[in-house]
C-alpha positions in Angstrom: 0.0 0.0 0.0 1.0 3.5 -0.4 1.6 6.5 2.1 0.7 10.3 1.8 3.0 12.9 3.7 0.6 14.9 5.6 1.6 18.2 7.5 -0.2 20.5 10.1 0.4 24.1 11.9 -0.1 24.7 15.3 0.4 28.2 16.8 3.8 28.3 18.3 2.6 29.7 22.0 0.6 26.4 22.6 2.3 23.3 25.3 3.0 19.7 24.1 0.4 18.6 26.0 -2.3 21.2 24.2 -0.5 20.3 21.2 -1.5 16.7 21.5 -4.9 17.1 22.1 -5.3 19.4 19.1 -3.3 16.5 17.5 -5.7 13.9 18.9 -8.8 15.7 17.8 -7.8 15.9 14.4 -7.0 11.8 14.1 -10.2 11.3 15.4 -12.1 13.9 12.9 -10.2 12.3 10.2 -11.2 8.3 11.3 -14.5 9.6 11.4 -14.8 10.9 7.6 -12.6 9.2 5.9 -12.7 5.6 7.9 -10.2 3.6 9.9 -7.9 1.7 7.3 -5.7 3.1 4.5 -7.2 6.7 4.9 -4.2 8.7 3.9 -4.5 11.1 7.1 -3.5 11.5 10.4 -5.4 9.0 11.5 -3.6 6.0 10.8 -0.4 7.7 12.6 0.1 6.2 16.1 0.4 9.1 18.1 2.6 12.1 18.5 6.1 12.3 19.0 8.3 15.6 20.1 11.9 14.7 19.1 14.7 17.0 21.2 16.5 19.1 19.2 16.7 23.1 18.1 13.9 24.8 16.3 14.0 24.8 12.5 14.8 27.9 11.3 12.1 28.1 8.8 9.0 26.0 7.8 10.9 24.3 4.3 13.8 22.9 6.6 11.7 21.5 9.1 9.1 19.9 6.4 12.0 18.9 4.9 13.3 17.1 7.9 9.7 15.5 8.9 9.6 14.5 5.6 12.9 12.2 6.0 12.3 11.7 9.5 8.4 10.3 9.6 7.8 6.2 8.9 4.5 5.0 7.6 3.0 3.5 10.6 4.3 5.6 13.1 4.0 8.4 15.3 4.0 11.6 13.9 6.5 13.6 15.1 6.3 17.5 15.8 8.9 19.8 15.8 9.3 23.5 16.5 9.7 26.6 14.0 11.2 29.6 14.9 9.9 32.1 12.1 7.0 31.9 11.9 6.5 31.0 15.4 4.9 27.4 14.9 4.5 24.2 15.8 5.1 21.7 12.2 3.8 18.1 12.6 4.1 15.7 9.7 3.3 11.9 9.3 3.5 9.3 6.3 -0.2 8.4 6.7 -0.7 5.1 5.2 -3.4 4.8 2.1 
């Protein structure tokens, strides 16, 4: 099966833990239109992962590095932007 690379923006100012429920809302919005197997969005990812590191300096270079960084049928990881002030999360969704 195949796997889209799906991104979000969360406002920069907000904690992991209101990150994740934003996060969490959005897997379940998606399971409820679009079904529970092979979707596309985020939610087949399994979860929400914050690996350490500096922020990106801009949006491209952290996509860029979500983009290498993401596996299909894992956690999407979410890592900070400096400018603009963001929060990027991407995932390999399978589909």
């Amino acid at each position: 099966m195949g796997a889209s690379f799906m991104t979000m923006q969360v406002d920069g100012e907000k904690s992991h833990a209101e990150i994740a429920a934003i996060f969490e809302a959005e897997q379940e919005r998606d399971r409820y239109e679009n079904g529970h197997e092979y979707s596309g969005g985020f939610g087949m990812a399994r979860g929400l992962k914050f690996p350490p590191g500096l922020p990106f300096p801009t949006i491209g270079e952290a996509n860029e590095w979500l983009m290498r960084g993401a596996q299909k049928w894992e956690a999407a990881l979410c890592v900070k932007v400096a400018s603009p002030n963001v929060w990027l999360i991407g995932a390999w969704c399978a589909s």
